[in-house]
N, C-alpha and C positions, 0 to 999 in steps of 0.2 A: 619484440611483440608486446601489445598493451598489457597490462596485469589486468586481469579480471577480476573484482570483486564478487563475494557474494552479495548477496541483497537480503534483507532479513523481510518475513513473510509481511504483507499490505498490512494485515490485521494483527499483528504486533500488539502485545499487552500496553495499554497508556501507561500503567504507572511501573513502581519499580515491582519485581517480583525478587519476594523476600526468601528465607531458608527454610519455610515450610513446602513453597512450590519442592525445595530440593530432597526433604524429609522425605514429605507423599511421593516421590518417584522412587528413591532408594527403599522402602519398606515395602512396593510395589513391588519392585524387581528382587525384594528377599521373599516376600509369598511367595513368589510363581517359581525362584528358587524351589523354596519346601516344596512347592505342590509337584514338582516334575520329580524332585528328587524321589518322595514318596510312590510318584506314577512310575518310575522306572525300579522301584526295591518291589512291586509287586507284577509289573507285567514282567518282570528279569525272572523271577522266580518261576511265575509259570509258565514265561516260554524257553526255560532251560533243558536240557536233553532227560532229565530223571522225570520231569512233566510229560514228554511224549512216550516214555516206555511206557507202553502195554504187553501185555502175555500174545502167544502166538496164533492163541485161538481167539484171538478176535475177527470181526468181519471183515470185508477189502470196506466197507461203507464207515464201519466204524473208524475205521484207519486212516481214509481219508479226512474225516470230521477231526479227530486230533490232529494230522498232521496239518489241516487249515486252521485245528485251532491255534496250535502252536506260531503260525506265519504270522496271525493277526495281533498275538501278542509279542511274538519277537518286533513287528513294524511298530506295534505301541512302546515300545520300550528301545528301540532307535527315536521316536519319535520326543518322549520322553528325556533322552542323553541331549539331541538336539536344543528340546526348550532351556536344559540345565546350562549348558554351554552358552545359550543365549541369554540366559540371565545374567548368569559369572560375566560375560563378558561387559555388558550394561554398567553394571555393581563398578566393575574394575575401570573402565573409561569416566562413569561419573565421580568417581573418587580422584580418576586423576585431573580432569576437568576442573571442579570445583574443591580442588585440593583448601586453597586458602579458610574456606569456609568448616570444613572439616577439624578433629583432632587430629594435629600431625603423627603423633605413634600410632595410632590405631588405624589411621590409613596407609601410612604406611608398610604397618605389617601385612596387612588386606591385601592390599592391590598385587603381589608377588604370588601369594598362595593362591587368587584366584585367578591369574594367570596360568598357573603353573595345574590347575583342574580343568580350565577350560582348553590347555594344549593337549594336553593326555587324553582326555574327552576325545580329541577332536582327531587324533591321529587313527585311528583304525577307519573311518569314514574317507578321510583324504587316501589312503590309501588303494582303498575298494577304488574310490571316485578315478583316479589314477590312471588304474589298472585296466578300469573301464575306457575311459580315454584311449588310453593307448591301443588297444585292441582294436575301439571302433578306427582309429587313424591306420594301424593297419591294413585293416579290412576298407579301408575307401582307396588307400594306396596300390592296396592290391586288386582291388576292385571284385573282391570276394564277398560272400553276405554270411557268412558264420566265420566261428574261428579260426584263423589261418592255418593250424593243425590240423583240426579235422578238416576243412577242405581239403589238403594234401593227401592224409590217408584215403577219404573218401573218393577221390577221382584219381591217385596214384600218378596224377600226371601235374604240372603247372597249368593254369587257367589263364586265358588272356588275360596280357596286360599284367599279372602277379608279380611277386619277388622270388617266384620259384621258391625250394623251398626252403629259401635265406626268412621268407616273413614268417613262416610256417614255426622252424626254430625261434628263433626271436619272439616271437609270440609265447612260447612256452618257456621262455626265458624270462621273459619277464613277469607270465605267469606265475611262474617258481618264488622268483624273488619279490612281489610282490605281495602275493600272498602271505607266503614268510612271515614278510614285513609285517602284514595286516592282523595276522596270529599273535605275534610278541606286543603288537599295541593294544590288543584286546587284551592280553594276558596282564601284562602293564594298566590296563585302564580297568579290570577287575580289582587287581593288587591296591588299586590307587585307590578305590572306594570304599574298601575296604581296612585301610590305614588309620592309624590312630591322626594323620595330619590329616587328611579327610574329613574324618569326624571334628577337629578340632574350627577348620573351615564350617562346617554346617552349623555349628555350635555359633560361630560369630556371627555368620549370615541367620541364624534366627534370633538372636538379642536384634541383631538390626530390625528384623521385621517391627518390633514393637518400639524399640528404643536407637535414634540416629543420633550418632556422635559429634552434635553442631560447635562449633566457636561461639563465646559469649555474643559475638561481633555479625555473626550470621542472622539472629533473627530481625536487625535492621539494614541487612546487606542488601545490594542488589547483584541479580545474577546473571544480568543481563552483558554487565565488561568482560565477567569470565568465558560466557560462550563466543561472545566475539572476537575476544583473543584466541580461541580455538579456530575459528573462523579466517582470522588473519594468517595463526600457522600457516593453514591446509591451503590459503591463496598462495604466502608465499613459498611451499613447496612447490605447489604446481609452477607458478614463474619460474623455480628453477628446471624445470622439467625441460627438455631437449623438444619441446612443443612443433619446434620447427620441422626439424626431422620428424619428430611421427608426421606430420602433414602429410608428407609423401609417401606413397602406397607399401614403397618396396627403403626399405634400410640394409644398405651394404656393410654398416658396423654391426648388422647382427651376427655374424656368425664369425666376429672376431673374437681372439681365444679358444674359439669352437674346439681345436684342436689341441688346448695346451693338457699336459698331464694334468693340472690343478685342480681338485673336484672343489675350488671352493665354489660357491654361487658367481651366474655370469657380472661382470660388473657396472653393468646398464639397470640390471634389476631393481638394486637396492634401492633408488631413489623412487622409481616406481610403487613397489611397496608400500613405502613410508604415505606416501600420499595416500593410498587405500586407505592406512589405517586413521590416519588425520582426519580425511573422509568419514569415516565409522567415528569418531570420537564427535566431530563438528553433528554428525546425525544422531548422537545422542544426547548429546546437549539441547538441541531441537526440542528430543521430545521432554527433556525438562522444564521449557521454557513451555512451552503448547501443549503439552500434553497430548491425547489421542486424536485431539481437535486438530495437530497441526496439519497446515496444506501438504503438500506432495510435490517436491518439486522433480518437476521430469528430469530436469537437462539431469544435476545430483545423481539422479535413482540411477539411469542411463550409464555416466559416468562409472559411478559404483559399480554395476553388475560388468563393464569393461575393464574394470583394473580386478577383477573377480576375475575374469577367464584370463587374463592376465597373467595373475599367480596360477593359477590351474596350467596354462600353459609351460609355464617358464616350469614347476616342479617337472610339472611331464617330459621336458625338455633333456632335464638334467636326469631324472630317472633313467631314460634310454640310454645316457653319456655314460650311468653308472653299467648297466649292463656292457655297454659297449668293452670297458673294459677288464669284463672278465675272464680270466687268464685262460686260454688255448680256446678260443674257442671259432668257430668256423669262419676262412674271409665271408662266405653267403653271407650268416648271420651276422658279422659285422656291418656292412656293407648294409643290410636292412634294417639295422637300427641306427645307421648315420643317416639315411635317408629322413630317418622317423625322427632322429634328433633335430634335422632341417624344417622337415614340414613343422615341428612344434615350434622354434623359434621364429618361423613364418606366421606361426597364428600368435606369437606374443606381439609382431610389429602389427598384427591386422588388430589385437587386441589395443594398440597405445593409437593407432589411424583413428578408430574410432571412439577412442578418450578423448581424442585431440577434437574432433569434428563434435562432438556431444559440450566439450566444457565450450567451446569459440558461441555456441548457441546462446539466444538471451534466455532470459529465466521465463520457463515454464509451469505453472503451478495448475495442479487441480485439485478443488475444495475437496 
């Protein structure tokens, strides 16, 4: 298959763009750092559970009104963890990006820690997200419209077309562990924020805000070979990508190893992956070079938000594989989360089908 290049936007900077363009983005992305960080230590605080106690005599009107105030500053303060995670992650790609032009110790100690905030961040969210997933694939599987438990108890019988009630189990199965899950990452992403290597993280992301850590060599550099070469990566990952096979609707290597003991990750993934994240580095480079002005390009965006459900799928995937094997528990509920482990790896081929059909597209831009 031909390699596809990228094409760099029509309206492309004439000259060279020096290590200031790279300064103003990285003190950009350490403000809005502070500012989330800041937005999430005050809506946390008062959307925490000592915020919604009130005494007993209060009104069912008053009760209501706290408990939505409460809703609206817990969503602000997901909202908040969100943009913190989306800075970190910027911060972290343009460092690795524009490594050359940087201080090498001081980016390299960076780039791991905020990693390592933006993963912790980001697992209680995947988790939920997950869990959601899986539930709604149940429920289409089953052809049920609430959760597969409570349908069971509330009509006592199987409903056409169901998993009887192998999905019902399974559903609270993975309910269980999920949840679980989504409790110790919170508890974890509390603990995290709260740590002296936390603090030491925020301390470095606000020196940056006012002072970047350039090479003598940077304020005459240009920046423009480094995002190209990030450019080239992400082309020649995709080349290596099994493009041919997604083309086809249906992939009969997907559900090879399905069955092996091995809980590592399926082994078609990885390469998958890696491209997403190429992807995400090649589109932040972008916006160092263009800044908020740059064009949009569709086919990219498209791409992206497919190797998005991608991972989404593939985790979900493997989450069902984990329940599946835990110990005594019912053929039904086995049996319906094999099913569910198929339907997910049926949406990661329909997930790379149309990766494949989005990147073969020419380049689409809107101003």
């Amino acid at each position: 298959m031909a390699q596809q290049h990228l094409e760099p936007p029509t309206d492309s900077p004439a000259g060279p763009m020096s290590g200031d363009a790279l300064a103003g983005y990285l003190r950009a992305q350490a403000t809005e750092f502070l500012r989330s960080l800041r937005q999430h230590r005050e809506n946390g605080t008062d959307a925490g559970p000592t915020a919604r106690a009130k005494p007993r005599t209060e009104s069912r009107a008053e009760s209501r009104d706290v408990s939505r105030a409460g809703e609206n500053g817990s969503g602000e303060s997901v909202d908040a963890a969100r943009a913190l995670r989306r800075s970190a992650r910027r911060i972290s790609g343009t460092l690795h990006t524009f490594r050359p032009l940087l201080d090498a110790e001081w980016s390299e100690g960076m780039r791991p820690e905020l990693a390592w905030l933006s993963g912790t961040l980001a697992r209680e969210h995947a988790y939920a997200a997950r869990l959601e997933r899986l539930i709604g694939a149940l429920n289409r599987l089953s052809g049920a419209a609430g959760f597969p438990a409570q349908a069971a108890q509330d009509t006592g019988a199987p409903a056409k077309g169901s998993l009887t009630v192998g999905a019902a189990k399974a559903g609270a199965l993975l309910d269980r562990q999920l949840t679980l899950a989504r409790t110790r990452a919170h508890s974890a992403a509390l603990q995290a924020l709260g740590s002296s290597r936390f603090h030491a993280v925020a301390d470095s992301v606000a020196v940056l805000a006012s002072e970047v850590p350039l090479t003598p060599a940077a304020a005459t550099a240009d920046l423009r070979p480094l995002a190209a070469a990030a450019s080239d990566r992400l082309t020649d990952a995709v080349a290596a990508l099994p493009l041919v096979t997604a083309g086809h609707p249906y992939n009969a290597e997907a559900l090879v190893h399905g069955l092996s003991a091995d809980t590592a990750p399926h082994p078609q993934d990885a390469p998958w992956h890696q491209v997403r994240l190429l992807l995400r580095l090649h589109r932040y480079a972008c916006e160092v070079l263009y800044g908020e002005d740059a064009p949009i390009d569709v086919r990219l965006l498209r791409a992206g938000q497919a190797l998005n459900r991608h991972r989404d799928a593939a985790e979900a995937a493997a989450a069902a594989a984990a329940a599946a094997r835990t110990p005594r528990i019912a053929p039904a509920t086995a049996y319906a989360l094999g099913v569910l482990h198929a339907d997910q790896r049926h949406e990661v081929e329909a997930a790379r089908f149309a990766f494949q059909q989005n990147w073969q597209k020419e380049t689409v831009r809107t101003p």
